[in-house]
N, C-alpha and C positions, 0 to 999 in steps of 0.2 A: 479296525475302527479306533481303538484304545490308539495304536500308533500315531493314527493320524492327527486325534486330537493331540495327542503329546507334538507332534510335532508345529503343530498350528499354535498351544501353547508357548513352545520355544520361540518359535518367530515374532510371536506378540510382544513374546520380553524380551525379545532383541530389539526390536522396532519403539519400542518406550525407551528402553536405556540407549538406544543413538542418540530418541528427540529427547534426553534429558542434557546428554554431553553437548549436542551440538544446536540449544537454543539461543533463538537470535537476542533476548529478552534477558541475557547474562553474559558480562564482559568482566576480564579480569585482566589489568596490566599490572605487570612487574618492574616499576622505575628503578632504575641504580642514578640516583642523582649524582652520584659521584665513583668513582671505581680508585680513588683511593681510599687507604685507612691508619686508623691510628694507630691497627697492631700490625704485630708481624709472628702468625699463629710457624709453626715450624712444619705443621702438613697442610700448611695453604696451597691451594691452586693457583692462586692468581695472580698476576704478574704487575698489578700498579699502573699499567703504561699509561690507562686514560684518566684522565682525575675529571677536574667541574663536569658538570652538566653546562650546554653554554644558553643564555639567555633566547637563542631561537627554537632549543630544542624542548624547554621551557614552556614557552607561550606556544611550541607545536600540539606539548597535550594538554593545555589546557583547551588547545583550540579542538582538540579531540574529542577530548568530555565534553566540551560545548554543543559539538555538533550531534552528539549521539545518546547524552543522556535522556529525551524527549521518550525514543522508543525502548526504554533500557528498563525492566523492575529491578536488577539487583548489579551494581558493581561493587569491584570488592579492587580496589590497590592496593598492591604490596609492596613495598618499599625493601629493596635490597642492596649490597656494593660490592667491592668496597665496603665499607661503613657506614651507611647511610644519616649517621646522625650528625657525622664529620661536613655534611651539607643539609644542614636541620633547616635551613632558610628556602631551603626549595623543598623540601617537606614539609613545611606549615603552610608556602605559598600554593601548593598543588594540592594538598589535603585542603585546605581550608575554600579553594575553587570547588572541589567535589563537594564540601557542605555545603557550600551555596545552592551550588546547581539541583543537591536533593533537595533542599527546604522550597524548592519552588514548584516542582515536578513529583509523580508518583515513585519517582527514584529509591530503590532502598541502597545507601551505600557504606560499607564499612571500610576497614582501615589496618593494614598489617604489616609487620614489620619482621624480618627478620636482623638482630643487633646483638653486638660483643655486651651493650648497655653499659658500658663504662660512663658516656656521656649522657645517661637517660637518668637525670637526676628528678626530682621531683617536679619542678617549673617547668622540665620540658617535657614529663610525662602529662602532665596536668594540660597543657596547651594541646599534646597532640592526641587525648581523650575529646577533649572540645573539638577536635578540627576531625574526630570518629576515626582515629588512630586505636583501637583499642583491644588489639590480641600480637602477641608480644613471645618470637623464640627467643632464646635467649642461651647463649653454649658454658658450659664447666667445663672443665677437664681432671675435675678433681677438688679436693680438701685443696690450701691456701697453695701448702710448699709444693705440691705436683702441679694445679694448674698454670704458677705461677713460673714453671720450667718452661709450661709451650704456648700458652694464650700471654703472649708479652705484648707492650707496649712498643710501637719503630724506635724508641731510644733504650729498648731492653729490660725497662723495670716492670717490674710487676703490674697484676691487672686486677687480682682477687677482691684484693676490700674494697677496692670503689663500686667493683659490682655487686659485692652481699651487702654496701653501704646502701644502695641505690637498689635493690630488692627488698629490701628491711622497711626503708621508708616508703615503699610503695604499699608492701604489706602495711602499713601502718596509717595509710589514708584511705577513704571511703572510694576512690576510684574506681569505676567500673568496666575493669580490665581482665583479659585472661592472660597469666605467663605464663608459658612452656618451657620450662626448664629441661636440654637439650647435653644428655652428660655424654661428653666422646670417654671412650672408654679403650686402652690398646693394651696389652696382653705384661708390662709390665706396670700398669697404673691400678690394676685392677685390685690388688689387695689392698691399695687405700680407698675406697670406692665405700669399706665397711664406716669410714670415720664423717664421709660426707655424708652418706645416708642417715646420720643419726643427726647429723645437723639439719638436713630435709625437716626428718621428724618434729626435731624439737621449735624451729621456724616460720613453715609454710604449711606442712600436708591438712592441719587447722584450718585455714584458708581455701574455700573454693574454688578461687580466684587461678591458685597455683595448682602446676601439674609438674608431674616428671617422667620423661622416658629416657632411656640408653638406646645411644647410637655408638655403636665400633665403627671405630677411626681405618678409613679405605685410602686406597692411593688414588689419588685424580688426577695426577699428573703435576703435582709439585715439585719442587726442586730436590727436596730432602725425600721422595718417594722412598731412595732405597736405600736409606736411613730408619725409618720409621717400622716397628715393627706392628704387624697387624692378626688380628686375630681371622681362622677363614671361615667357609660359611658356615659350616654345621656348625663350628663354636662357636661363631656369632649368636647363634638363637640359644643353645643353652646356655652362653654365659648372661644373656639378656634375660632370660626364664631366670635363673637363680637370682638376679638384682633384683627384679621388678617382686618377687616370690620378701624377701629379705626388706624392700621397700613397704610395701601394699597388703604382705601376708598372703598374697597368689599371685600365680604365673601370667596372670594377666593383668595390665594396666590400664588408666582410665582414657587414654590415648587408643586404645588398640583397636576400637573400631572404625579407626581413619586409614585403618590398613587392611580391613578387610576392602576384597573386591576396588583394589585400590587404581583410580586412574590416575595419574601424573600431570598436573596443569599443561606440560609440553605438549600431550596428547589432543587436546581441546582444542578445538579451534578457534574457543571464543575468547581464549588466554592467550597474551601477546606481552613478549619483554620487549622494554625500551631502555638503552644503555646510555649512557652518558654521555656518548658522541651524537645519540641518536641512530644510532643502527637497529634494526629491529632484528630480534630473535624471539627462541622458543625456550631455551635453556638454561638456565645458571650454572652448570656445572663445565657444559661445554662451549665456556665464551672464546676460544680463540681455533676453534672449528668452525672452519668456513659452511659446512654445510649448515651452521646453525648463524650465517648469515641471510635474513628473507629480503631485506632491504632495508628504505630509511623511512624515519618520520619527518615531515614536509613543516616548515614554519606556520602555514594555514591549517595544520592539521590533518591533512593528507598523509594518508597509508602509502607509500609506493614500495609496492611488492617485487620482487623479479618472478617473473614467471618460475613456476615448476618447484620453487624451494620450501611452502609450505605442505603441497602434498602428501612426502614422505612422512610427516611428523606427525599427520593423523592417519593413518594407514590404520590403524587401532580402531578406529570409530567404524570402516566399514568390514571389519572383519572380527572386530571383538576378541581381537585376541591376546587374553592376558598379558604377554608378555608385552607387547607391544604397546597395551594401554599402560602398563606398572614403570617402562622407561624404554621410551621409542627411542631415544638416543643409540640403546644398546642396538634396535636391529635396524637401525639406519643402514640403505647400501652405501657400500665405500668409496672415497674420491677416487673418481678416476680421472687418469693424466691427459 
């Protein structure tokens, strides 16, 4: 008897946490309005090829939200690139289409960015708070002289003070924002790591607004992969434990409940990227994997899907199985010829 109920209990919480992932009532796209950028980080992934977003791909999603916010409570766009801020014109014109479309509708919709923030100066943080832009990663790689070796500028110079210029003045206006502060961390940077954490301290950690976690620097398939030297997993997590312990005064951060029981937006079926040629995908990490080609967005706003290419990527919702909800990418089956 005791079994059975235990097992009728499991089923239950399985049967809630599907219909939480896979409700029709929460949508999330990931625009790259643009897939070029203004830096050139030295373990980027990505290869530049497609830059603008073009004007049909454009009016495709706004024609998208048009048609779908009516049955929607909560969207949430995320703005990615490239550099997303390097095409801030198609960021205020698509953000500021999704505040509209809530201010008329039970719509709840927020606003998110992942940015180098070189160009997120005050005016245009101030606009894209208005326009419900308003949670914000944001990457270090270090105190001035180490970040400024590998988060560079395409003409090579530095990147640091425009962006502590341009988090300073944000800390220093009433905006009501969250930034995540997103430190890459690789096995030769790490002893400076004590010089930026005390500038966290003395800055931001005052501040609600702001946060910080460490991410070690992985290969993705960049050009300088095997250049790059990287820390592996087990010392990923205690060298993360020891920063956040050195940060925060414990091993744990105020981040870290986004990683418990963690599923992957890819996993979801109700999250959908939209790239800047208008291709759709599921992934940011794996943009030039075709399996992570599902098809395009239509200039009327139409989905066109290819059969069978979204399946694999939620395989996690009907099996719940960790690994596959934390990065179906990884247990994707492999192209075959």
């Amino acid at each position: 008897m005791i079994e059975q109920v235990s097992q009728e209990s499991r089923e239950n919480r399985d049967e809630w946490r599907r219909a939480r992932l896979v409700a029709n009532n929460y949508f999330q796209l990931i625009i790259l309005p643009t897939e070029n950028c203004n830096f050139r980080c030295t373990y980027c992934y990505e290869d530049f090829s497609i830059g603008r977003m073009k004007r049909e791909t454009i009016e495709g999603i706004k024609a998208l939200l048009t048609r779908r916010h009516e049955d929607l409570s909560n969207l949430r766009v995320s703005w990615f690139g490239g550099e997303p801020l390097v095409a801030k014109d198609i960021v205020f014109e698509v953000a500021e289409h999704a505040t509209a479309l809530a201010s008329r509708s039970k719509m709840k919709y927020v606003g998110t960015m992942t940015t180098n923030a070189y160009l997120l100066d005050i005016k245009t943080a101030t606009r894209l708070c208005n326009a419900g832009v308003t949670a914000y990663q944001i990457s270090l790689d270090g105190p001035r002289d180490v970040h400024d070796r590998s988060r560079l500028r395409a003409d090579g110079k530095g990147t640091f003070d425009q962006i502590w210029s341009n988090l300073l003045a944000i800390r220093d206006s009433d905006l009501p924002v969250w930034i995540s502060l997103r430190v890459h961390i690789k096995p030769e940077t790490l002893a400076s790591m004590d010089e930026l954490i005390e500038q966290f301290r003395q800055e931001f950690l005052h501040d609600k607004r702001f946060s910080v976690f460490f991410k070690a620097v992985e290969h993705l398939g960049g050009p300088n992969d095997d250049d790059t030297n990287i820390f592996s997993q087990a010392e990923q997590a205690s060298v993360t434990r020891a920063l956040k312990t050195k940060l925060y005064g414990s091993p744990t951060g105020p981040l870290d409940f986004m990683f418990e029981d963690y599923v992957c937006y890819a996993a979801r079926p109700n999250s959908l990227l939209i790239r800047a040629n208008g291709d759709l995908g599921k992934c940011t990490v794996a943009l030039y994997d075709q399996r992570n080609r599902l098809g395009r967005l239509l200039p009327d706003g139409t989905l066109e899907v290819i059969p069978g290419k979204l399946d694999p990527w939620v395989q996690g919702i009907k099996t719940l199985n960790p690994a596959q909800l934390a990065c179906p990418l990884s247990t994707l089956p492999a192209l075959t010829r």
